[in-house]
N, C-alpha and C positions, 0 to 999 in steps of 0.2 A: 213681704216684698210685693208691691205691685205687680199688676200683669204685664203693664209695660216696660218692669226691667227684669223679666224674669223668662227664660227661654224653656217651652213644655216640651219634653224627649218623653216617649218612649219607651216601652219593654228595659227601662232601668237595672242591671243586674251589678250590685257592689261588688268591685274587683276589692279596694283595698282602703284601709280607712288610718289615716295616720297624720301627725301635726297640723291639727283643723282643718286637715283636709279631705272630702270622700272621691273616689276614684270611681267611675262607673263603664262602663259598658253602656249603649243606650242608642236608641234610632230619633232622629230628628228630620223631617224634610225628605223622608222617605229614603235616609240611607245611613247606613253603622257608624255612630262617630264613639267617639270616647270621651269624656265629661269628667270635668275635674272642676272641683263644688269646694267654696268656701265656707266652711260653718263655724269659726272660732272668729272673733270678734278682736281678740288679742292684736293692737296697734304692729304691731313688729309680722303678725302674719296678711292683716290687710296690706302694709305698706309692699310686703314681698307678693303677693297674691296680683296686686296691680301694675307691680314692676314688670312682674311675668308676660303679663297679659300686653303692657305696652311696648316688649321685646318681642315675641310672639307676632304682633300682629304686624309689624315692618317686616317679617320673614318671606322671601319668596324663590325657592331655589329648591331640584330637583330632590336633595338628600337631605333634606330638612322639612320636618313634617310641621303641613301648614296652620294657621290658628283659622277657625272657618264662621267662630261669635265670640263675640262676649259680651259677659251684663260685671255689674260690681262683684258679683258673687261666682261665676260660670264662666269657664273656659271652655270650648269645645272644639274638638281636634277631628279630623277623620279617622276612622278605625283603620290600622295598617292588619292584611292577613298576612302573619306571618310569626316570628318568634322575634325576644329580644337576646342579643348575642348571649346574655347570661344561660337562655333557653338552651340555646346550641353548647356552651362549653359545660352544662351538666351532664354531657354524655360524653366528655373526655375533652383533651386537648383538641385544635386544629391541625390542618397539614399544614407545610409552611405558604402555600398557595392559597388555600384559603385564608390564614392569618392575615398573611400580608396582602391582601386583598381588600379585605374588610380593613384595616387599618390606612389602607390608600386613600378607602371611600369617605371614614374620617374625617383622613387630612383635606378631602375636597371640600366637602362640610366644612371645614373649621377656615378654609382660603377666604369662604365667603363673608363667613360670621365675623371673621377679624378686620375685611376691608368694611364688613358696615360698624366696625364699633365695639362688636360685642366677644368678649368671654366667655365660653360656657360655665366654668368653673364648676364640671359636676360629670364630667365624662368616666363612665363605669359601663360596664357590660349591660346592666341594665336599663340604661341611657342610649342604646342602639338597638336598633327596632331591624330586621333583617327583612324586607319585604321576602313572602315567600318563601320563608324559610333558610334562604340561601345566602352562601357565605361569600359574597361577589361583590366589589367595589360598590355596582350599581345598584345593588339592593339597599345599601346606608340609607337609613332615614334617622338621622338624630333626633331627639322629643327630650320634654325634660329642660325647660329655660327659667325654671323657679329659681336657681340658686345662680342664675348670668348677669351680668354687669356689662351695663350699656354706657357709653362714656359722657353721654350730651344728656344723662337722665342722673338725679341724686339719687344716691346708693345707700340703702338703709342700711345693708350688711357690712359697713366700712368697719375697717378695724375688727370685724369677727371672722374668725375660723370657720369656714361654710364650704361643705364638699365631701367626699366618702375615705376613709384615713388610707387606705390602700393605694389608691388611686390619685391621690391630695399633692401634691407639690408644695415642699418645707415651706416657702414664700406663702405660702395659700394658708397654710397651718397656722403661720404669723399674723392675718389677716389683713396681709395684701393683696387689693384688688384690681381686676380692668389690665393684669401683664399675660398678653395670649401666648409667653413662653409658658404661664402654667398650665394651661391648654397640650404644649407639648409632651409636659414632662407625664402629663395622662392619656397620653395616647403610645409612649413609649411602657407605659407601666398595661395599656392594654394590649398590646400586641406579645407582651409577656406571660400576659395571663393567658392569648390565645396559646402560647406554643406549649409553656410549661404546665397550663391548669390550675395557675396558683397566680398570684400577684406576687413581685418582686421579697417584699420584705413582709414575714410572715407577724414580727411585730412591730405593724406598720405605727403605732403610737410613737416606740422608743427612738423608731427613726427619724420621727416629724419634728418629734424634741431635742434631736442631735446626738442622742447617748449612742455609744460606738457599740456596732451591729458589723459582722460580718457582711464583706460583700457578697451579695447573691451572685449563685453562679448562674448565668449566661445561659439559659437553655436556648433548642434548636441547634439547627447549623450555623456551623458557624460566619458564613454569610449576613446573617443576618444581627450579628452581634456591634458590627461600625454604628447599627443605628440606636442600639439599646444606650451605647458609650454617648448618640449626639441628643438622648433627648431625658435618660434619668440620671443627673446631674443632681446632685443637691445646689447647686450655686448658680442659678438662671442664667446669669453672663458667660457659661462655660456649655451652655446647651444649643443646637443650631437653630437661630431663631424664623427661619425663612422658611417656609413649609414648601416652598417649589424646591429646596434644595430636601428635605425628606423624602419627599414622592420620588425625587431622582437616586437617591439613599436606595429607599428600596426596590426601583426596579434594576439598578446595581444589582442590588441582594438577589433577585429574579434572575438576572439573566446569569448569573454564578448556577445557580440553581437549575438552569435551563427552561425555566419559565418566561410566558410570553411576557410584554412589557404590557404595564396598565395605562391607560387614557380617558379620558372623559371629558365630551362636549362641551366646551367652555360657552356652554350656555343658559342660562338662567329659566330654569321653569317658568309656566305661566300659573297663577292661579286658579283651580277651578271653580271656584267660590267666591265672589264677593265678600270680604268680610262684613257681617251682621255684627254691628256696636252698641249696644244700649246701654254703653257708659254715662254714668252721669257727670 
């Protein structure tokens, strides 16, 4: 690659290296970002690789972590200090205040995503970044728009099954794309995992394929069980599609609970960063 499409980082340190793609750690521009590098040539990982990249860089909103360059090959993110919520539930369940907190800050993330278009199609605990460690609305910072679907952009992944089987929504399994109820039915299957420390269906395959599985039971208080009933549905048209009636869902659940009510500035981040493009 040229020097002109090719962006030089930094004290490089591989986080993690999987489906042509390498994950780094890395300083650029005199401050921490995180770099995610195309090295498989494979048609179906370039075509997703640039997909990312041209969903990413429309992004500009407080709880959605920003895309700050890209070349053909390099995406680069700011470094978030803090854990991804997978981090937080390996040392147990949440309370149901932080649960449902972090799942509020989700649904605001996903308010935004949906009025521009997009899908995440991939929301798992490790797809939520907690600034700071902390288990608070405001801390959401979503990352991870490899496997999202933008509606005014051709979709390589049409027709395949693309997302984590836990967290997958049956429609998603079938590979249908671009319906941000699937979005729901993964944020009702996260705040599951927050309370109980497991995900819904422990064989999350047998379920995606229809074969008759016990209903999971319902953990937490029960409070909080209206919203599990309005968003892990197998049959989309049976799940409540309007995330301002969610967010109202659970500060219901809150105030049963005697928890404060959640809010947040219906205002759109500014970027700190110019995006840098040396797409070709």
């Amino acid at each position: 690659m040229s020097p002109a499409t090719h962006l030089e980082v930094t004290q490089p340190r591989l986080l993690h290296r999987s489906g042509g793609l390498r994950c780094e750690g890395a300083s650029w521009r005199r401050r921490s970002v995180f770099v995610k590098t195309r090295e498989s040539h494979a048609p179906h990982t370039v075509r997703r690789f640039w997909q990312e990249g041209e969903i990413a860089s429309r992004l500009c909103h407080p709880l959605v972590v920003p895309l700050l360059a890209r070349t053909p090959t390099q995406l680069v993110y700011p470094w978030i200090e803090g854990r991804t919520l997978r981090d937080l539930l390996q040392e147990g369940p949440l309370s149901p205040d932080e649960a449902t907190s972090v799942a509020w800050g989700v649904l605001e993330a996903l308010a935004y995503l949906h009025d521009e278009g997009i899908t995440h199609h991939d929301l798992k605990p490790e797809n939520v970044m907690l600034e700071g460690g902390r288990a608070e609305a405001g801390a959401v910072r979503l990352i991870d728009f490899g496997m999202s679907h933008l509606q005014d952009l051709p979709d390589g992944a049409e027709h395949l099954a693309m997302g984590t089987p836990h967290f997958m929504a049956p429609e998603q399994f079938g590979g249908v794309r671009g319906d941000p109820r699937s979005d729901l039915y993964s944020v009702g299957a996260l705040l599951f995992d927050c309370v109980a420390g497991e995900p819904p269906h422990k064989d999350a395959l047998a379920w995606l394929l229809g074969r008759p599985q016990p209903a999971p039971q319902l953990p937490g208080p029960a409070a909080l069980h209206t919203f599990f009933g309005r968003t892990l549905q197998r049959d989309p048209a049976r799940r409540t599609a309007e995330i301002r009636e969610l967010q109202a869902c659970l500060n219901r659940a809150r105030a049963l609970l005697n928890l404060p009510q959640l809010s947040l500035p219906d205002v759109l981040g500014q970027p700190g960063d110019a995006l840098t493009s040396l797409w070709d």
